[in-house]
C-alpha positions in Angstrom: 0.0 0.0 0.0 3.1 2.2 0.9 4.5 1.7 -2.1 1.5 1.8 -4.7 0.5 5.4 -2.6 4.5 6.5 -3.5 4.4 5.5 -7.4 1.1 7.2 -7.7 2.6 10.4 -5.7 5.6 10.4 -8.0 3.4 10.1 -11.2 1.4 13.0 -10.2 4.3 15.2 -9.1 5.3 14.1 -13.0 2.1 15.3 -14.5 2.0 18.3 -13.0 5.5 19.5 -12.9 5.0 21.8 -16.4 2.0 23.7 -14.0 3.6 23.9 -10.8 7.0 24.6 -9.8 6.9 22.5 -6.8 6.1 19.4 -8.2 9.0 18.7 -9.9 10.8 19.5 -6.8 8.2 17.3 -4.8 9.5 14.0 -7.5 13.1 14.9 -6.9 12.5 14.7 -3.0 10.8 11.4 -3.7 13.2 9.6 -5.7 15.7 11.0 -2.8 14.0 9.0 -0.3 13.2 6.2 -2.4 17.2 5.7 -2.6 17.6 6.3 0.7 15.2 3.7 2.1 16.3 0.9 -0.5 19.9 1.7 0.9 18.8 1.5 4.1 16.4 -1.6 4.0 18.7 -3.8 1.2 22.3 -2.5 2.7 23.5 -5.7 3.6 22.4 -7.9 0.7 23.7 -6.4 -2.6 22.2 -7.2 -5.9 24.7 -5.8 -8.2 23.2 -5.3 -12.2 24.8 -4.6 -15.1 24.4 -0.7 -14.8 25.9 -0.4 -11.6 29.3 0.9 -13.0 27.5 3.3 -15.4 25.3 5.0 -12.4 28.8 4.9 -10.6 30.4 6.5 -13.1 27.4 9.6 -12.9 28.3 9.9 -9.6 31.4 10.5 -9.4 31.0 13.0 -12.0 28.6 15.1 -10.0 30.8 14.7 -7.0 33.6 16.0 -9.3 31.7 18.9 -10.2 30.1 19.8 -6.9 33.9 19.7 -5.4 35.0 22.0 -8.3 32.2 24.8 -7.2 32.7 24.5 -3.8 36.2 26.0 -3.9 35.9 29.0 -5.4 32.3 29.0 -3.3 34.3 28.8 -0.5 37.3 31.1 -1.4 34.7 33.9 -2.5 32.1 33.3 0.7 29.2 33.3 -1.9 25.8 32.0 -0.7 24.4 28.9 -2.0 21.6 30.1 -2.1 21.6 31.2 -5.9 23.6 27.9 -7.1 22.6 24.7 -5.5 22.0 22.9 -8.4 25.3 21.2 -8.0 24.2 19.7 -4.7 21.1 18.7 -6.3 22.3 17.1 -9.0 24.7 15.0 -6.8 22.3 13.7 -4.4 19.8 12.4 -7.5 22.7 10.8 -8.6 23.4 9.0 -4.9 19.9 8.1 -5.0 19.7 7.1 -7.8 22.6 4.7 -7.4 21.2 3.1 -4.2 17.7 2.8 -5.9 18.9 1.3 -8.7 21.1 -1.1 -7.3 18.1 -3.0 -5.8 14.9 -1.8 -7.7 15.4 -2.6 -11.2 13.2 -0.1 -13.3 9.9 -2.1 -14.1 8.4 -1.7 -18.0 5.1 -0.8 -15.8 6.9 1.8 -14.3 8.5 3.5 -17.2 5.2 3.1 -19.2 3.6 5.0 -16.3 6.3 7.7 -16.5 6.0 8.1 -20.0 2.3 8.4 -19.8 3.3 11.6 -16.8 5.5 13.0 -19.0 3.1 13.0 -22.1 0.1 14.6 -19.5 2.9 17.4 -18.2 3.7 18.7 -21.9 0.3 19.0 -23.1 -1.2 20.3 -19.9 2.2 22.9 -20.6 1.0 23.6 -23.9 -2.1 24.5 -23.4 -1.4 26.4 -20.3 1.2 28.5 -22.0 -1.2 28.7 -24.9 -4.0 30.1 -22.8 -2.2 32.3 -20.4 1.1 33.0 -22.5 4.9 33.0 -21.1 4.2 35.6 -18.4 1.9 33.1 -16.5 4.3 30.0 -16.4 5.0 28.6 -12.9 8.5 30.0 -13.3 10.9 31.7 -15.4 10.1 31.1 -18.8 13.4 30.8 -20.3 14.4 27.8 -17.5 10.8 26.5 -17.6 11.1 25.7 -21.8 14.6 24.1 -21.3 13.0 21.8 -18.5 10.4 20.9 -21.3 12.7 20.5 -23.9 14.5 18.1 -22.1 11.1 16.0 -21.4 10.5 16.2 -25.0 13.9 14.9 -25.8 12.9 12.1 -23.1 9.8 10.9 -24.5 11.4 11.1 -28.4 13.7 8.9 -27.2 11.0 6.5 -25.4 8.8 6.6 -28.6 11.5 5.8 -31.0 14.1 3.3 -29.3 12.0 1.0 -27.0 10.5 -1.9 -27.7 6.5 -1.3 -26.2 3.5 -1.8 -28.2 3.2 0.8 -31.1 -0.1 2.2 -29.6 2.0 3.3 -26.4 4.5 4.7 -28.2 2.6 6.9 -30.9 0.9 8.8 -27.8 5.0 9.4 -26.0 5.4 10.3 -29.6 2.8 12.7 -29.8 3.9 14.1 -25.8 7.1 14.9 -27.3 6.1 16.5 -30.3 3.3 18.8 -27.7 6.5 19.3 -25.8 8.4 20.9 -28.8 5.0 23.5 -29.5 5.1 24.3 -25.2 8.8 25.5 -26.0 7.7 27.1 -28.9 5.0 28.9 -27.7 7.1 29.9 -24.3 9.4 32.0 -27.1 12.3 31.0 -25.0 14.6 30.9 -28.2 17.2 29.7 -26.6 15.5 26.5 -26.1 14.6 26.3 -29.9 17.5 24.2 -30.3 14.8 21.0 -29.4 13.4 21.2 -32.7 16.6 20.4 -34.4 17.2 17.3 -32.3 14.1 16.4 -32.9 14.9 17.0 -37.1 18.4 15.2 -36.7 16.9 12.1 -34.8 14.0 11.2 -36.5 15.6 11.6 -40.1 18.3 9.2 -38.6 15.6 7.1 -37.3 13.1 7.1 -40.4 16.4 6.8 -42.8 17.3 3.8 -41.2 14.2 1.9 -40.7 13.9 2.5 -45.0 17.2 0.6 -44.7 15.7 -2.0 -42.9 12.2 -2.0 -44.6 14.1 -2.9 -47.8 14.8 -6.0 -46.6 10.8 -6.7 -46.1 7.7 -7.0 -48.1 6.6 -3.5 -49.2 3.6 -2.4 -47.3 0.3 -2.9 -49.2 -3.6 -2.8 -49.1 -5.1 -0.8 -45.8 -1.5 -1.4 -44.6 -1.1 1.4 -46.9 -4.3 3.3 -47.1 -3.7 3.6 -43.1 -0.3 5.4 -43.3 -1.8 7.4 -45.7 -4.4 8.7 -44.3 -2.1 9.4 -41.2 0.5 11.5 -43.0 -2.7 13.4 -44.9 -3.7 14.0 -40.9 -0.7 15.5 -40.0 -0.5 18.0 -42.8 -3.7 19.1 -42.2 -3.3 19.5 -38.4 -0.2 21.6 -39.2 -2.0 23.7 -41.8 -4.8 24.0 -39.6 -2.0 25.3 -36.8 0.2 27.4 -39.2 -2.1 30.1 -37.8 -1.8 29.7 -34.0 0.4 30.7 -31.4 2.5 27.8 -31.5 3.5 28.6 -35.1 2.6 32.6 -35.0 5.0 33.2 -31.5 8.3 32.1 -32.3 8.2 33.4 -35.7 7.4 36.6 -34.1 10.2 35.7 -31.7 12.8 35.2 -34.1 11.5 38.4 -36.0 12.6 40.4 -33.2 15.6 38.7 -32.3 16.8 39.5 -35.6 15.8 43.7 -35.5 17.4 43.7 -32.4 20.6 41.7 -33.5 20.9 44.5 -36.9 20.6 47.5 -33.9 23.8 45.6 -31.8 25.7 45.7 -35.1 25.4 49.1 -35.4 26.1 50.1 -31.7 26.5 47.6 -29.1 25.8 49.9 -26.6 22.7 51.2 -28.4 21.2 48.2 -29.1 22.1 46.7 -25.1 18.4 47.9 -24.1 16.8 45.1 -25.7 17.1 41.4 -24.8 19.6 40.2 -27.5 21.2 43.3 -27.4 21.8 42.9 -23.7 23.3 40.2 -24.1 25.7 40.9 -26.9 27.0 43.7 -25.0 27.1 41.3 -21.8 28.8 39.0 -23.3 31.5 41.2 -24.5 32.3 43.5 -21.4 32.4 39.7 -19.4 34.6 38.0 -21.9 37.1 41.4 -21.7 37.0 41.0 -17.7 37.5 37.3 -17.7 40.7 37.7 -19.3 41.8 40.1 -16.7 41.2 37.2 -13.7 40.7 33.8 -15.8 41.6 32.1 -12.8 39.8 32.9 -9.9 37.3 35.1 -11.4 35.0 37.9 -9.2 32.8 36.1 -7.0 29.2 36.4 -6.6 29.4 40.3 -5.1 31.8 40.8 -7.8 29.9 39.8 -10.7 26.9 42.1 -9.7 29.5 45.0 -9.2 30.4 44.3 -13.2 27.0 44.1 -13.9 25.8 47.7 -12.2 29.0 49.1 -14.0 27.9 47.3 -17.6 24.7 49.1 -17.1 25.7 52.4 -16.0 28.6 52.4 -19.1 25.9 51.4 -21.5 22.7 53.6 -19.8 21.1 50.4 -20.1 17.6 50.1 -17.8 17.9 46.0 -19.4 21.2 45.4 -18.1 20.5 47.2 -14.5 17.6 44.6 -13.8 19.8 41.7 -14.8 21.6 39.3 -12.0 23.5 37.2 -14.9 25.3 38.0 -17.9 23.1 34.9 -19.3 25.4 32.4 -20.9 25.6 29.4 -18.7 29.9 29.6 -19.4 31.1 32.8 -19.5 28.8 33.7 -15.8 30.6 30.4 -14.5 34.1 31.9 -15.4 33.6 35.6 -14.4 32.2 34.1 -11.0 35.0 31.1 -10.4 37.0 30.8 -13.4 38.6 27.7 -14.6 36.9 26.0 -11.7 33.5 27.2 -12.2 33.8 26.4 -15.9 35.7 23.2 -15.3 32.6 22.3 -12.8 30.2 22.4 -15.8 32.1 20.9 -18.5 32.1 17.7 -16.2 28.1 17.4 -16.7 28.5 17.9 -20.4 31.8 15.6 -21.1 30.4 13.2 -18.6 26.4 12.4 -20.2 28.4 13.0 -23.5 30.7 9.8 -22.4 27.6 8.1 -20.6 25.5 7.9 -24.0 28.3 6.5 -25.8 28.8 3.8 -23.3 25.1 3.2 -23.0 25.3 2.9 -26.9 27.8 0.5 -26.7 26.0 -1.9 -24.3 22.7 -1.7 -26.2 21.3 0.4 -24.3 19.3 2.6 -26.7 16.8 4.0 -25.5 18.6 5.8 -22.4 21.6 6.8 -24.8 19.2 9.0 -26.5 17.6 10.1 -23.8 20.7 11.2 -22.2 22.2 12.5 -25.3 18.7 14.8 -26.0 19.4 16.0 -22.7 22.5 16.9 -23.0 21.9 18.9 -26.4 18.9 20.7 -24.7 21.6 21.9 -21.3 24.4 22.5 -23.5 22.5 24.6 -26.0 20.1 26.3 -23.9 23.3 27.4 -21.8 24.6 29.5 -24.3 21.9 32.2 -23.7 20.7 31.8 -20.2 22.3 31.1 -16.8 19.6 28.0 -16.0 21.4 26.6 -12.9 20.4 29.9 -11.2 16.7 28.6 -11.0 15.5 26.1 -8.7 13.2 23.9 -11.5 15.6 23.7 -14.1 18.1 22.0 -11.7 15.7 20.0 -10.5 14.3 18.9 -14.1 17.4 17.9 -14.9 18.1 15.8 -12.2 15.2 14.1 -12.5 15.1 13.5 -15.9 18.7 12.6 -15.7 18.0 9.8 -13.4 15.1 8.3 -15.0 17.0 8.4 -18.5 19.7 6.3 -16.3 17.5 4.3 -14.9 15.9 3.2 -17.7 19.4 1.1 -18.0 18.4 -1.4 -15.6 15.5 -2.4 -17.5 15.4 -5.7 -19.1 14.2 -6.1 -22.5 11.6 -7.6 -23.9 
């Protein structure tokens, strides 16, 4: 009964986690104490499986980069306040490694998950839809990366696992209403989802016409079936090509692109608008890391640069900014080499994790952890996400059920 109440808690904090900011946070504390009481019930009698060197291997890299930010953390007395997502990200990997080593991931489980995931993105969708990106439960721009990332999740689940095709049409279809939540958001920085998505299923579709050659050709209502699905599609996107998840981000873009043409001209006359900003951010930071690459400015320091960015440029953008909004260059003008070096661990680490899970046949969570790793890596360039509390979270999360999906046995 304990358990069944804790699976159902954990699939609701799921479903809701693209409404309320708390409920992702709610499944992260779950998963914590799921870890900690298989650790504590099953200490003595180890079960070992076959991903327990891969979730070791997670570990230790988010130990490696929580021990890299605490240095200069500790050198610089700066509160944790504004980046715990190091710690975070470090205990969801220790859970997840004591979970795991007992509880194998059940195809029950992950179906339910999947199911969560799909409910989260279109209950995102049409929340951001109805009440636009001022209304989200959090900061839009960390908010579409944390969906981006579930979309790269359920791709991943749709395409590379071997549940009934019914199952996997609906992830399918969560994934894609994950991609129109980002879209709609116009969070451009997390537009990057829709060329994963592009890249993977050409790869996918490419190869499975490899394969099909080897097979009978599809006939009869075979056919007439797939045909009348694709003739569905195009009409649901012509029918869409007028509404907000189309009309937004074109807008978006629009702008980004005046206001990119005005920062060519001057950078300090174009640093009042939100590209702009961050051209001319970008810039006066990169000058200043250069003048202390190794140690960098601190917390207090960095908002010291930022008052003088914003007085230089008479910028009223800049003077309501706490980050220069590039994931890097903020980690390097607070710590330097060791604040950078503590990020580059997540990246170079699920970069080397997807390859090994690739290697072991493991396909399904390669992708997932690769499509993960796009969406952080990519959405880093404009924004400083580890500064908000549900990105961090979200990736966590997502992080460890990609992982966990290791230990699950196939069909």
């Amino acid at each position: 009964m304990t358990r069944h109440f804790f699976e159902l808690t954990l699939l609701a904090a799921l479903g809701l986690s693209s409404l309320y900011s708390k409920a992702i946070g709610l499944a992260w504390v779950l998963l914590i104490l799921a870890g900690t009481w298989e650790w504590v019930q099953n200490h003595r009698g180890l079960r070992p499986n076959a991903s327990e060197t891969l979730l070791k291997a997670w570990l230790w890299i988010t130990l490696a980069a929580l021990l890299a930010k605490t240095i200069p953390m500790v050198y610089w007395t700066d509160p944790w306040g504004e980046r715990h997502g190091e710690l975070r990200l470090f205990l969801g990997a220790l859970a997840l490694y004591a979970l795991a080593r007992w509880q194998g991931l059940k195809r029950e489980a992950l179906s339910s998950i999947a199911y969560a995931l799909s409910i989260s993105s279109a209950a995102g969708l049409i929340w951001v839809v109805m009440y636009g990106r001022e209304n989200l439960s959090t900061h839009p721009i960390p908010w579409a990366g944390s969906i981006a990332m579930t979309s790269a999740v359920l791709l991943a689940l749709s395409l590379k696992t071997d549940f009934a095709v019914k199952h996997r049409r609906i992830w399918f279809t969560g994934g894609l209403l994950a991609v129109m939540a980002v879209l709609s958001s116009q969070s451009r920085g997390a537009f990057g989802i829709v060329l994963w998505w592009i890249v993977v299923c050409v790869h996918h579709f490419v190869a499975k016409r490899k394969y099909a050659k080897t097979t009978p050709p599809i006939t009869g209502q075979a056919f007439t079936r797939r045909a009348l699905i694709v003739i569905a599609w195009l009409v649901g996107l012509a029918l869409m090509s007028q509404s907000p998840v189309f009309q937004r981000p074109l807008e978006s873009i629009r702008q980004a692109s005046h206001e990119i043409s005005v920062s060519q001209q001057s950078v300090e006359k174009g640093a009042n608008s939100s590209v702009g900003a961050r051209i001319y951010l970008w810039q006066q930071s990169w000058t200043a890391i250069q003048m202390s690459p190794w140690i960098g400015y601190g917390h207090d320091g960095r908002k010291e640069k930022l008052a003088e960015w914003a007085e230089m440029s008479g910028s009223t953008t800049i003077k309501h900014l706490g980050h220069v909004h590039n994931e890097y260059l903020n980690q390097l003008l607070d710590h330097g080499l060791p604040g950078l070096l503590s990020q580059m661990f997540y990246i170079v680490g699920l970069v080397g994790l997807s390859w090994k899970l690739h290697k072991h046949h493991q396909t399904a969570s390669a992708l997932a952890v690769a499509g993960i790793c796009f969406v952080h890596m990519s959405c880093s360039m404009s924004n400083v996400n580890f500064a908000h509390n549900q990105y961090t979270t979200s990736l966590s999360v997502l992080i460890s059920i990609s992982l966990w999906m290791s230990t699950l046995r196939p069909r």
